[in-house]
C-alpha positions as CSV (number, residue, x, y, z in Angstrom):
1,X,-10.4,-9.3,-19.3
2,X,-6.9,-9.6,-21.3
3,X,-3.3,-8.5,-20.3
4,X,-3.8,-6.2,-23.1
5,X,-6.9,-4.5,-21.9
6,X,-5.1,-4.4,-18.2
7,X,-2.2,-2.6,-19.7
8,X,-3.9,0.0,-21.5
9,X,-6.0,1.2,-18.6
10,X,-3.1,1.1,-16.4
11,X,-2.7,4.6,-14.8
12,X,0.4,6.4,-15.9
13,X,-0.7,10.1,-14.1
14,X,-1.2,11.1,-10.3
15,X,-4.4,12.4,-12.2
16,X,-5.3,9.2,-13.9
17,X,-4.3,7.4,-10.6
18,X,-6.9,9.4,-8.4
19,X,-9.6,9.0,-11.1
20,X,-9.5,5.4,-10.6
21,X,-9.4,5.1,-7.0
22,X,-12.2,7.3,-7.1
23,X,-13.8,4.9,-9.4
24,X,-13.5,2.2,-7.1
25,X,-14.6,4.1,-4.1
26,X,-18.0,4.4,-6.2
27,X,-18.3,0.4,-7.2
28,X,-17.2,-1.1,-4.1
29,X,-19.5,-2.0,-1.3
30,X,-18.8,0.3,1.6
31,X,-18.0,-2.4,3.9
32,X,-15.6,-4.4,1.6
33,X,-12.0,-4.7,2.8
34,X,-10.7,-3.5,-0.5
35,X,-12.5,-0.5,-0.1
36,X,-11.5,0.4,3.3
37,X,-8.3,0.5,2.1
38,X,-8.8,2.1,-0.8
39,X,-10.6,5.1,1.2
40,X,-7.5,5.4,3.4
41,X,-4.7,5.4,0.4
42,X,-7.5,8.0,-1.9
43,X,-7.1,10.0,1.0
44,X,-2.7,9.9,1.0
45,X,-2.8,10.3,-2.9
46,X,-4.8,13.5,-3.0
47,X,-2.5,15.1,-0.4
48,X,0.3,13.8,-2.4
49,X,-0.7,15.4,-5.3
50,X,-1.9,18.8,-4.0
51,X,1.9,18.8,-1.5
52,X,3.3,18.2,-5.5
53,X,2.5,22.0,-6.2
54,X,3.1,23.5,-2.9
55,X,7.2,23.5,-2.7
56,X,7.0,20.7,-0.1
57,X,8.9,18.3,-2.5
58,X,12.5,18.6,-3.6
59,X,11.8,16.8,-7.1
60,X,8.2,16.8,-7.5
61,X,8.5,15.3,-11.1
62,X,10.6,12.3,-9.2
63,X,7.9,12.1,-6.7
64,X,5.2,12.2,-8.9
65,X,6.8,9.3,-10.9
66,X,7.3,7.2,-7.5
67,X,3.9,7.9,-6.1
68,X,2.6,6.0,-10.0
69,X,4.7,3.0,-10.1
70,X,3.8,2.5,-6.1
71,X,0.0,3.0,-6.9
72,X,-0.2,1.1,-9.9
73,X,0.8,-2.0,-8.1
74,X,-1.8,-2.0,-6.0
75,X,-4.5,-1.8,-8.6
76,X,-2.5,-4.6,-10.7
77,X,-3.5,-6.4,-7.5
78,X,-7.1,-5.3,-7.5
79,X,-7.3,-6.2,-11.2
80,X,-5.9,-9.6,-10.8
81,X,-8.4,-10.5,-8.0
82,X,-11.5,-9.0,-10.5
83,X,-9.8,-10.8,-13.4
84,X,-9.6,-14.3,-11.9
85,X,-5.6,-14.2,-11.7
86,X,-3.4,-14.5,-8.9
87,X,-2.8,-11.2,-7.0
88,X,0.9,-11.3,-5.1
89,X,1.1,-13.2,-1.7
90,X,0.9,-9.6,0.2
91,X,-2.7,-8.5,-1.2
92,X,-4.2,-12.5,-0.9
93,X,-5.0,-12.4,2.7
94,X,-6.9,-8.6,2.5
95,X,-8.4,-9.9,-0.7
96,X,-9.5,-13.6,0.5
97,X,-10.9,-11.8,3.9
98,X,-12.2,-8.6,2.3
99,X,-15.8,-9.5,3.0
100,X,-15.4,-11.8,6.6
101,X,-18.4,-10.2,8.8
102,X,-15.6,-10.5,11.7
103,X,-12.8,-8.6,11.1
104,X,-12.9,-5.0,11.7
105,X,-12.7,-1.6,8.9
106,X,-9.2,-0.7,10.9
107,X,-7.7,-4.3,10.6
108,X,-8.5,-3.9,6.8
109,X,-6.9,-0.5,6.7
110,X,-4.2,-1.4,8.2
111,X,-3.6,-4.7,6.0
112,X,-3.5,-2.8,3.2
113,X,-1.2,-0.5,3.9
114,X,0.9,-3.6,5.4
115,X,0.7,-5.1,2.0
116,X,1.8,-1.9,0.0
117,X,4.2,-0.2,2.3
118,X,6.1,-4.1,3.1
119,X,6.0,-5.2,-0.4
120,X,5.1,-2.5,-2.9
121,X,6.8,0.4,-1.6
122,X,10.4,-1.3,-1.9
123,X,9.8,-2.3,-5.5
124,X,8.0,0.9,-7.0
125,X,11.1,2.6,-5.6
126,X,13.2,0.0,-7.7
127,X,10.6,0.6,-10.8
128,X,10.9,4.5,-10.3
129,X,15.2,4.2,-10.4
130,X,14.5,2.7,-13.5
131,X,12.4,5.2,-15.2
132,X,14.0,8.3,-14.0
133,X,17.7,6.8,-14.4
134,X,18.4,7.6,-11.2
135,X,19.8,6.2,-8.0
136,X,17.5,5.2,-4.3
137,X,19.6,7.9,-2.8
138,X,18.6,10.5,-5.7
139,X,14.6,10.4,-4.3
140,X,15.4,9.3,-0.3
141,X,14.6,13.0,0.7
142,X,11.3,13.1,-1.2
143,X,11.0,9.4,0.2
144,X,11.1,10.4,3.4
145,X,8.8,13.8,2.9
146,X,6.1,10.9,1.5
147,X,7.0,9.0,4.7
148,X,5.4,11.7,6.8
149,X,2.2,12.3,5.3
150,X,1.3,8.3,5.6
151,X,2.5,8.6,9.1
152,X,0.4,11.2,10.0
153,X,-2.4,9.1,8.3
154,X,-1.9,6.2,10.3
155,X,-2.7,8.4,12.9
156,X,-5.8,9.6,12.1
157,X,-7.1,6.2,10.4
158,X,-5.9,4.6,14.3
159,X,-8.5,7.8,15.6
160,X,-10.8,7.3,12.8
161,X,-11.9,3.5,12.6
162,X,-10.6,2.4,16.5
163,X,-14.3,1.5,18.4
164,X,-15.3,4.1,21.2
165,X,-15.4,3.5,24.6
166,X,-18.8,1.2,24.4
167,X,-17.2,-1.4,22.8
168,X,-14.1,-1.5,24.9
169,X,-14.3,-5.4,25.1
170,X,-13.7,-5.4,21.6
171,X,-11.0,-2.6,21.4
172,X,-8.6,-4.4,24.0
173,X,-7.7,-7.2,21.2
174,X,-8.0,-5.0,18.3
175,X,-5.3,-2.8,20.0
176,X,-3.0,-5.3,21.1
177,X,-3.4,-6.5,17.6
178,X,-2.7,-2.9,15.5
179,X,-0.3,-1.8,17.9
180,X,1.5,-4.7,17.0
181,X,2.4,-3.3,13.6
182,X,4.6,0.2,13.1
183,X,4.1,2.0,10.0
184,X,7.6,3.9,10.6
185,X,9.2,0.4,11.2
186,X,7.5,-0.8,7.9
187,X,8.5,2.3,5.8
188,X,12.1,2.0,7.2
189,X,12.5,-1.4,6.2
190,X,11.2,-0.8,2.8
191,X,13.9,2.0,2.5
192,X,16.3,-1.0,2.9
193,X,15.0,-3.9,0.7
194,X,14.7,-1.3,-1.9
195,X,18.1,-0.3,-1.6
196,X,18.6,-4.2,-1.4
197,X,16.9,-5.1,-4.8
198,X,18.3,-2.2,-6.7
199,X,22.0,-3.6,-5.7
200,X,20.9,-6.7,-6.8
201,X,19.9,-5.5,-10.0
202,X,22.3,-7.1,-11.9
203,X,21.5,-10.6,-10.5
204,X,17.9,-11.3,-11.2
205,X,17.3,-14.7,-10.1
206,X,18.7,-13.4,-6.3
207,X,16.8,-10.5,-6.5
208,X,13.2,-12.4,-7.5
209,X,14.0,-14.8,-4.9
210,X,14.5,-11.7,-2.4
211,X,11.1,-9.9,-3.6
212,X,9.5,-13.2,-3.5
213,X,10.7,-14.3,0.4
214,X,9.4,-10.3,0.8
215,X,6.2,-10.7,-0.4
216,X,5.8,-14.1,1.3
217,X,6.4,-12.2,5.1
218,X,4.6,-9.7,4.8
219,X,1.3,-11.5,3.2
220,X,1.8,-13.7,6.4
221,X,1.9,-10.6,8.7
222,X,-1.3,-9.3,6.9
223,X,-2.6,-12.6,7.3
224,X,-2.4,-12.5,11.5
225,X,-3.6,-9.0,10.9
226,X,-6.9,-10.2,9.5
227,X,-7.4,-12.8,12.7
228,X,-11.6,-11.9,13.0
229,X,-12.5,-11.0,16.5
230,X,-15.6,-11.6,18.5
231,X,-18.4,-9.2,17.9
């Protein structure tokens, strides 16, 4: 399929974003790593949306425009893996690895959101500046309230997709291995390269040689993420 054809499905609602997640959740086999992820962010987007009527944000127009430009860029990925092209270096290893019989549903979970809260997050925040006219520091509070509801995720997808005590053998590497990785850390550092990029604006050849060495690390931490483990 085209560029053309990409760009006119391209989701520019929370609404239209949410129908096609939902869509893949539907196609995708249940066991694919694509769609363990995608079960995991479906989940976060929903309770984005429903928090954008509820007060809990300061700007919810802002946030709503953020939580877009941050989804879209991982279903550009997802398109460019179904499409034959060349996804970025953060979503190859999930994508390469999304069907290995030895890697675990959490390890995919938390690839993914390695991939799009390393990489993604920092430029969407960049993309969203752009589109509202507006500064980092205008949406960091709304950032932040964002911030919490995919912390508290991590959580439950730790509870949710960590084996239970029978398979304890199992768990000890997978833990040493998740517990390895810190959403908060992630989040906070995003917050910075974002902040980064957005000075750098006005340079463009530093700043795609700064979002490329990004997206470079952290497809190589997603990479040691997906290590398959012994059944």
């Amino acid at each position: 399929m085209g560029q053309s054809a990409q760009l006119i499905r391209r989701p520019h609602t929370v609404d239209s974003v949410l129908a096609r997640m939902r869509e893949l959740a539907a196609t995708l086999p249940e066991r694919d790593g694509i769609a363990v992820f995608n079960r995991v962010y479906l989940t976060v987007t929903e309770e984005v949306a429903r928090s954008l009527t509820t007060g809990r944000f300061r700007d919810p127009r802002a946030t709503a425009t953020l939580d877009v430009h941050f989804a879209v860029r991982y279903l550009d990925a997802v398109d460019a893996a179904a499409e034959g092209r060349r996804p970025p270096g953060c979503w190859r290893p999930l994508i390469q690895f999304r069907r290995h019989p030895g890697i675990r549903p959490l390890q995919f979970a938390l690839a993914g959101i390695n991939a799009h809260i390393g990489h993604d997050l920092a430029l969407a925040v960049v993309d969203a500046c752009r589109a509202l006219d507006c500064e980092p520091a205008d949406l960091e509070s709304d950032y932040d309230r964002v911030g919490d509801l995919l912390v508290a995720l991590e959580e439950r997808v730790r509870e949710d997709l960590m084996p239970g005590p029978d398979l304890l053998e199992l768990a000890d590497p997978l833990t040493h291995l998740v517990d390895a990785w810190s959403l908060e850390q992630a989040r906070s550092a995003a917050w910075s390269a974002a902040r980064a990029l957005w000075a750098l604006r006005r340079l463009p050849d530093l700043a795609e040689e700064f979002a490329q060495r990004l997206d470079a690390a952290v497809g190589f931490a997603g990479r040691m993420m997906l290590t398959p483990l012994p059944s």
